[in-house]
C-alpha positions in Angstrom: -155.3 -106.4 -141.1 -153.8 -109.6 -142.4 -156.8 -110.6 -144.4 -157.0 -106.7 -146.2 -152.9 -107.0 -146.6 -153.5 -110.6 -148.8 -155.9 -109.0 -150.6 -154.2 -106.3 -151.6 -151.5 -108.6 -152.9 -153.6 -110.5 -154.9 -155.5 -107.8 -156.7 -151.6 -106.3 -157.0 -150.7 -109.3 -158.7 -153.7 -109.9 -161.1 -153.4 -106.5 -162.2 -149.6 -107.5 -163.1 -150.7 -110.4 -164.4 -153.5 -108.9 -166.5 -150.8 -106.1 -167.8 -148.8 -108.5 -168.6 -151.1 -110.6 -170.5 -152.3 -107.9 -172.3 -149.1 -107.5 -173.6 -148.0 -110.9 -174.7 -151.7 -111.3 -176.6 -151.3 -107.0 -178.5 -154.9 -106.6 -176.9 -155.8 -103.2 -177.4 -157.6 -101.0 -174.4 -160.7 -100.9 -177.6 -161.9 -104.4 -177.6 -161.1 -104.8 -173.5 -163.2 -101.2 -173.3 -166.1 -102.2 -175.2 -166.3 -106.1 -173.4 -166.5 -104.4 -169.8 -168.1 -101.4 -170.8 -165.4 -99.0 -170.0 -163.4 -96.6 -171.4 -159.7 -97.1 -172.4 -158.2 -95.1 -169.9 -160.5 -96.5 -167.0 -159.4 -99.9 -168.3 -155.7 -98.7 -168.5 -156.5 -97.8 -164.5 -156.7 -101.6 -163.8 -153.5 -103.2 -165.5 -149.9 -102.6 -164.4 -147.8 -102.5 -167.5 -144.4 -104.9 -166.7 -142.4 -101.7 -167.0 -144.2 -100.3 -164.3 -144.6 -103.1 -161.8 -142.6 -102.5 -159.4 -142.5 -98.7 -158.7 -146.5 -99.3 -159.0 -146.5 -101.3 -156.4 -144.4 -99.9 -153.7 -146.5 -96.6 -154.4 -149.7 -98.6 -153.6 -148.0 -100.3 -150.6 -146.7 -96.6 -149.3 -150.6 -95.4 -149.7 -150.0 -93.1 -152.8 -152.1 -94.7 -154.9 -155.3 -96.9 -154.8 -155.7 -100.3 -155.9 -159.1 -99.8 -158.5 -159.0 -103.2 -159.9 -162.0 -105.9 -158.2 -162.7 -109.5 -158.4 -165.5 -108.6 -161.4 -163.5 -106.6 -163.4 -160.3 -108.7 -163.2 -163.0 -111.7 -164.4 -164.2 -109.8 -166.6 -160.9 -108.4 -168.5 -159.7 -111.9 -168.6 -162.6 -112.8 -170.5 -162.1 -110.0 -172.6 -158.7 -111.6 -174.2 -160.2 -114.8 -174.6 -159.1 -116.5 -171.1 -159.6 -117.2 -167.4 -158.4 -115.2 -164.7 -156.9 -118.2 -163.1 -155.0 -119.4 -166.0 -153.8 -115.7 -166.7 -152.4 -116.0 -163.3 -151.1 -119.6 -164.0 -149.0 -118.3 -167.3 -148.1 -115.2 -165.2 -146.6 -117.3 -162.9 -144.8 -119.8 -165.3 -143.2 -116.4 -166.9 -141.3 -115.1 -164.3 -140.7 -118.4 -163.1 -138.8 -119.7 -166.5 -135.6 -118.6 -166.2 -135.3 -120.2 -162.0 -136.9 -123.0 -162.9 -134.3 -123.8 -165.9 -131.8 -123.1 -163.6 -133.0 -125.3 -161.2 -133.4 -128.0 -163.6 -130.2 -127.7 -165.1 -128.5 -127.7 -161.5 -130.5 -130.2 -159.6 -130.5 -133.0 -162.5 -128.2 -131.9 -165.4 -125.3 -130.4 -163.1 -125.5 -133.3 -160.7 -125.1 -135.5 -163.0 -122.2 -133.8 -164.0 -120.5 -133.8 -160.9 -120.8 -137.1 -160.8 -119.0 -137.7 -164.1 -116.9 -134.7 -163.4 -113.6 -136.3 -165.0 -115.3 -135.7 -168.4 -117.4 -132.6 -168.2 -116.4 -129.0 -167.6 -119.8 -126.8 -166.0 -118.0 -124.5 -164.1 -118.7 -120.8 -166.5 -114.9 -119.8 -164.6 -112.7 -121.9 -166.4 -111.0 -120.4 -169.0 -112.1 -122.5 -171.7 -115.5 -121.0 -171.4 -114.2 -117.4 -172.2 -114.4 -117.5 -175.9 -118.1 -119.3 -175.8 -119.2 -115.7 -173.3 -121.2 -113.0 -175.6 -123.9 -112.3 -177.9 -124.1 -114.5 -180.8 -126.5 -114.7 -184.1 -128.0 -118.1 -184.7 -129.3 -118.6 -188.6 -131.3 -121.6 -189.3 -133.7 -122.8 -191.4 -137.5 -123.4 -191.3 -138.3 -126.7 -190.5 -142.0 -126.3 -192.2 -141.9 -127.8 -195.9 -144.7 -125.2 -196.4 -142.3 -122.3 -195.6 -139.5 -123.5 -198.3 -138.4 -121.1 -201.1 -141.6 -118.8 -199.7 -141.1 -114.8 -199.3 -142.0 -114.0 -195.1 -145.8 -111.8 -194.8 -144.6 -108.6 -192.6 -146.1 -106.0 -190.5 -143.5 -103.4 -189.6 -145.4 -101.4 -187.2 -146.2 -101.1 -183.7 -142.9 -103.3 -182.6 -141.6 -102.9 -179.2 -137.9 -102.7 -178.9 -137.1 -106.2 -178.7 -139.3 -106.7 -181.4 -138.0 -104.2 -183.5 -134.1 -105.8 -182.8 -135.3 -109.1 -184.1 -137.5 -108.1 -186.6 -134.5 -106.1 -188.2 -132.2 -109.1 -188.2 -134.9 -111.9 -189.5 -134.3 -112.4 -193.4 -137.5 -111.3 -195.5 -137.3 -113.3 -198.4 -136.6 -116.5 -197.5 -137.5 -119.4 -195.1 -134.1 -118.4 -193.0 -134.5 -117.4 -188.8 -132.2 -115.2 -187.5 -132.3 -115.3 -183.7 -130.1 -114.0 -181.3 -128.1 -116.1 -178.7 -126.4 -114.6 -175.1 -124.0 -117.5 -173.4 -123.4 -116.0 -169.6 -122.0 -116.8 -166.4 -125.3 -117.5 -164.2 -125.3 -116.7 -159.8 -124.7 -120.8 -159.7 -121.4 -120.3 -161.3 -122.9 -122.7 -164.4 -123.0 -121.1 -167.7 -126.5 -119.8 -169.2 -128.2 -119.5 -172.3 -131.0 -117.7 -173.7 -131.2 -117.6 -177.2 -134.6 -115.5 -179.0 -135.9 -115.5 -182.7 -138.9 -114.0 -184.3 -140.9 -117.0 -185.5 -143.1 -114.8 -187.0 -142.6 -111.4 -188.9 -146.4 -111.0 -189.4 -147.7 -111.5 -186.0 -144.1 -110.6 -184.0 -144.0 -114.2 -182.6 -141.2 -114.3 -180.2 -139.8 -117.3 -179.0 -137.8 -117.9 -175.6 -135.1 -121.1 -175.1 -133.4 -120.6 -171.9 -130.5 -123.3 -171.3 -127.7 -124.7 -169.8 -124.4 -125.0 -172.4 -121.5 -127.9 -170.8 -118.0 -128.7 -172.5 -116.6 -131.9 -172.7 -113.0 -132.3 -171.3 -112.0 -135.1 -173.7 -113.7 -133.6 -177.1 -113.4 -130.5 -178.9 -117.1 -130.0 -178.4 -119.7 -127.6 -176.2 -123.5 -129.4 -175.5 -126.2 -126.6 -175.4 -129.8 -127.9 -173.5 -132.6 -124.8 -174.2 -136.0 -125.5 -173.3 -139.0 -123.7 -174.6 -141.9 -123.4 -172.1 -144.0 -120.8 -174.1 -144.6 -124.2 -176.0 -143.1 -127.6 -174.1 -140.2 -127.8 -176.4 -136.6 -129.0 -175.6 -133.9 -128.5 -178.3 -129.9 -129.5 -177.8 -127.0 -127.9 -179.8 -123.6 -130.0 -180.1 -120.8 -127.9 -182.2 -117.1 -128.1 -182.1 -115.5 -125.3 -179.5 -113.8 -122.3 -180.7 -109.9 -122.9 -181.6 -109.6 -118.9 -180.7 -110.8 -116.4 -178.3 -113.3 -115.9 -180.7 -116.6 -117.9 -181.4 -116.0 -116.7 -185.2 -118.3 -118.7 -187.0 -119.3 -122.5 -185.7 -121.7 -125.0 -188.0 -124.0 -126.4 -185.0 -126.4 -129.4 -185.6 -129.6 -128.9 -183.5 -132.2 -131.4 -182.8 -135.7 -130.3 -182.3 -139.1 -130.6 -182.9 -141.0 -129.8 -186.4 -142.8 -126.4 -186.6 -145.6 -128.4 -188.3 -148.7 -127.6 -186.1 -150.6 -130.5 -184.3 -148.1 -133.0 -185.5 -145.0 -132.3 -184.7 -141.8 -134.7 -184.6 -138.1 -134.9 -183.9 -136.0 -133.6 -186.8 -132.6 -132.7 -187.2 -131.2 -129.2 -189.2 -127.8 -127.6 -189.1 -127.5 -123.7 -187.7 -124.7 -120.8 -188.5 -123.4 -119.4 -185.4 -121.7 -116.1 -185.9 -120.6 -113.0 -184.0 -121.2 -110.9 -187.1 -124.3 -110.5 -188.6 -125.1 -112.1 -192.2 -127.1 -109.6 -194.8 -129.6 -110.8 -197.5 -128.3 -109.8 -200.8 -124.5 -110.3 -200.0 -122.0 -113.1 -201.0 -121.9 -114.6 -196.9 -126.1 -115.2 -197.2 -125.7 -117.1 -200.6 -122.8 -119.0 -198.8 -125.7 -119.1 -195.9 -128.3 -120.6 -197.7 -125.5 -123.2 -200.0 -124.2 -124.5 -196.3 -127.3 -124.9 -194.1 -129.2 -127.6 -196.0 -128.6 -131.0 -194.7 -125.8 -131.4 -197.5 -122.3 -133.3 -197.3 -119.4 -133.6 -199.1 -120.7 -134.6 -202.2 -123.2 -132.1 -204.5 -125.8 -133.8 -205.7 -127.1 -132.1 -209.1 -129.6 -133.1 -211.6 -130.0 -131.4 -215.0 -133.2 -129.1 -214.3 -130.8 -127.8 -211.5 -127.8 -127.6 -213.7 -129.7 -125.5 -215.8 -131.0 -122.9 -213.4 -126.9 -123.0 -212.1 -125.9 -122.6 -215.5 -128.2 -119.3 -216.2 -126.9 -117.3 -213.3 -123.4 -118.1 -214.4 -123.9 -116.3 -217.4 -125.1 -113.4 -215.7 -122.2 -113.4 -213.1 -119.6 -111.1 -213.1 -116.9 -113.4 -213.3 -115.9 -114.2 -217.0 -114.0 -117.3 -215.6 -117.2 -118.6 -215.0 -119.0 -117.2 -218.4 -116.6 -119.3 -220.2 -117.2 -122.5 -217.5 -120.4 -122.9 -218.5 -120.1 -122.5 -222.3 -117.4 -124.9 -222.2 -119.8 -127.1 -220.4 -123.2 -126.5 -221.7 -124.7 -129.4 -220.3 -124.3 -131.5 -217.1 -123.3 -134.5 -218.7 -120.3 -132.2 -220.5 -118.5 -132.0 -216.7 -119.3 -135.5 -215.9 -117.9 -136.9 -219.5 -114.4 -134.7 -218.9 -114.1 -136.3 -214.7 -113.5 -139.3 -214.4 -114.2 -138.9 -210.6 -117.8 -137.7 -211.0 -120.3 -140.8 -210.6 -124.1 -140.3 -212.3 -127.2 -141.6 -211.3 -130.4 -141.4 -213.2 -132.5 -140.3 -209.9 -136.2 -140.7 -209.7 -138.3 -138.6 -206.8 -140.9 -141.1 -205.4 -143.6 -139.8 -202.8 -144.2 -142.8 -200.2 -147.3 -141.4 -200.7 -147.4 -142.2 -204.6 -146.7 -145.8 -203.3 -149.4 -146.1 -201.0 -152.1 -145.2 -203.8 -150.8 -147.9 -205.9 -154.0 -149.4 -205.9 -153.0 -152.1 -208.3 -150.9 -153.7 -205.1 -152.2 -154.7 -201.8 -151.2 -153.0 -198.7 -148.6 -155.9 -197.9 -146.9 -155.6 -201.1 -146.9 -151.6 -200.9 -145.2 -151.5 -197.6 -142.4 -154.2 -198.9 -142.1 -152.0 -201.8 -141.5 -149.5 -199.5 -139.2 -150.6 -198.1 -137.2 -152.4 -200.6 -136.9 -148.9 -202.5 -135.9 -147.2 -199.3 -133.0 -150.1 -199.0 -131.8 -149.2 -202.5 -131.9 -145.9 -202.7 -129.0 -143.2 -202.6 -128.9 -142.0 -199.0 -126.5 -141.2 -196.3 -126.5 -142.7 -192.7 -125.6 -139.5 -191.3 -124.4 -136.4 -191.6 -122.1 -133.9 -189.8 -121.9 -130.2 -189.3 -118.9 -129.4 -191.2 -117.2 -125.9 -189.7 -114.8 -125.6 -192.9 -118.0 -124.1 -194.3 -118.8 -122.2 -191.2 -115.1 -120.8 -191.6 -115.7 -119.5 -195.9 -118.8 -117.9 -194.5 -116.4 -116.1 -191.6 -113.7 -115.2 -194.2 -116.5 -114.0 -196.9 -117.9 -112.0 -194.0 -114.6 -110.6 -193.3 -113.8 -109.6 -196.8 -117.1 -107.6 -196.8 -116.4 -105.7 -193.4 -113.0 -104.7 -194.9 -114.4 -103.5 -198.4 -117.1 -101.5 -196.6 -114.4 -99.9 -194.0 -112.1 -99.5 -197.3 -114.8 -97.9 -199.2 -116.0 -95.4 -196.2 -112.1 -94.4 -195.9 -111.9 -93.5 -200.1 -115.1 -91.5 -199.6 -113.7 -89.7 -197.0 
């Protein structure tokens, strides 16, 4: 009786499993179908869709309804989408496991850790001071693929599920731009959790998953956000300056994480727009968007090709102010002859890898060279997320939320 109980629980859960999977890969019934040599719905017999898991099986545990699915077929439909049964089971597993284990991880090493230095951390989601940072959030940030930059997104619009749908809807189209979607919560441990979700892909529906931890600092103005990624292996951390109002608003965040470069992937470092409003393409906020989330600073850095494309959609602004700018100043070196506070450099754009084909020096001499032009180039050590720009985005956003409702109200 034991024996026939376990079994039934593990055909139960490869069927769940194999539903799941199904799922996750957009296998259709078809190409399972014509691997096993079954029809769709005999096929559809042997999975337990997610949505159904649980009533499914406490009708098969009650005796009103079989279990049809065997050791063969479950082999067998595993192979059909291109895996094992065992490592179906294995990712199965790891899925529902995600979210407890990041919990876990968070409270038995992060949280500890914390309590230990408890003078200058704050992980307790009841304070007060996590109130503004509760709710759902959108997170822009950019590609960090140079193949993706200034490139229009493939997209398939049909056959989304709902949560593909949501972020699908939200993801800008003609840029190399995410727009993902960020829920900060009070967790059962009393810590505060965070999932944050972004279509990588509008072609395929990619969806990616970071669950995390976020922690304030007592002394700083400052929240630290730890997500981790295990659809892939990846760990990314957030640091941006806490609200100043019971409203997240809009907050510059600088995010380290790994390259979306495939194989070889390394660390890099980008900025992303956190907002409780969403951003449109085509509106004043996105071109603020796209100015601010570059790795910029204070000071613009402009050469004359760029002036030039500047200068041509000044003329065709709507602002004569700005017409008249840029026949006054024709020419970039017209603004830097009339400031005396504007410094120009004559910039060249070297590859490294132009240097290393300089075949007429040796490998020793193209490395110092290297180096040496590294040394005397015009860089900057570091550079900071900058939330005044996070706050002309919020008040640009603002002005367009109260045109719209001021518009709707003269049409009525």
């Amino acid at each position: 009786m034991k024996e026939e109980k376990c079994e039934k629980e593990f055909f139960i859960k490869a069927a769940k499993a194999l539903g799941w999977y199904k799922i996750e890969t957009k296998t259709t019934l078809s190409i399972i179908g014509q691997y096993v040599k079954l029809s769709e719905s005999a096929v559809s017999k042997y999975l337990i869709a997610p949505q159904k898991a649980d009533d499914l099986e406490a009708e098969i545990f009650a005796g009103k309804r079989k279990i049809y699915l065997t050791l063969k077929y479950a082999l067998q439909i595993a192979e059909a989408m291109g895996s094992t049964l065992w490592e179906i089971l294995y990712l199965y597993d790891e899925q529902k496991n995600k979210s407890a284990n990041c919990t876990k991880m968070n409270s038995n090493q992060e949280l500890n850790l914390l309590e230990e230095y408890g003078i200058n951390f704050l992980a307790d989601a009841n304070d007060v001071k996590y109130k503004p940072w509760i709710g759902n959030f959108y997170c822009y940030f950019s590609s960090t693929s140079s193949n993706e930059i200034n490139k229009e997104k493939r997209e398939k619009p049909k056959k989304l599920t709902s949560e593909e749908q949501e972020l699908y809807d939200i993801t800008p189209s003609k840029d190399h731009l995410f727009c993902g979607i960020m829920s900060i919560s009070k967790a059962d441990d009393n810590s505060c959790q965070v999932l944050l979700r972004f279509m990588s892909d509008k072609w395929t529906h990619n969806i990616k998953h970071y669950y995390g931890k976020l922690v304030l600092s007592r002394q700083y103005s400052a929240g630290f956000i730890s997500l981790f990624c295990e659809e892939n292996g990846e760990c990314s951390y957030l640091i941006l300056e806490s609200p100043d109002s019971q409203m997240l608003r809009c907050r510059m965040a600088m995010v380290l994480t790994l390259s979306s470069i495939d194989r070889h992937r390394r660390a890099c470092v980008e900025k992303m727009l956190i907002s409780k409003n969403i951003i449109k393409e085509n509106s004043k906020a996105y071109d603020a968007l796209k100015a601010f989330l570059p790795m910029n600073d204070s000071i613009i850095r402009i050469t004359s090709e760029g002036y030039k494309k500047l200068r041509a959609e000044l003329l065709n602004s709507d602002q004569l102010e700005l017409q008249q700018f840029v026949k006054k100043y024709s020419e970039l070196e017209d603004i830097i002859n009339a400031n005396s506070t504007i410094e120009a450099y004559e910039c060249a754009m070297i590859p490294e890898s132009t240097i290393d084909n300089w075949k007429l020096l040796s490998p020793t001499a193209r490395e110092t060279l290297c180096i040496l032009m590294r040394k005397y180039s015009i860089t900057n050590w570091y550079h900071k997320a900058n939330n005044k720009n996070a706050e002309k985005i919020f008040y640009l956003l603002k002005d367009e939320l109260t045109n719209k409702t001021e518009n709707s109200k003269n049409s009525e």
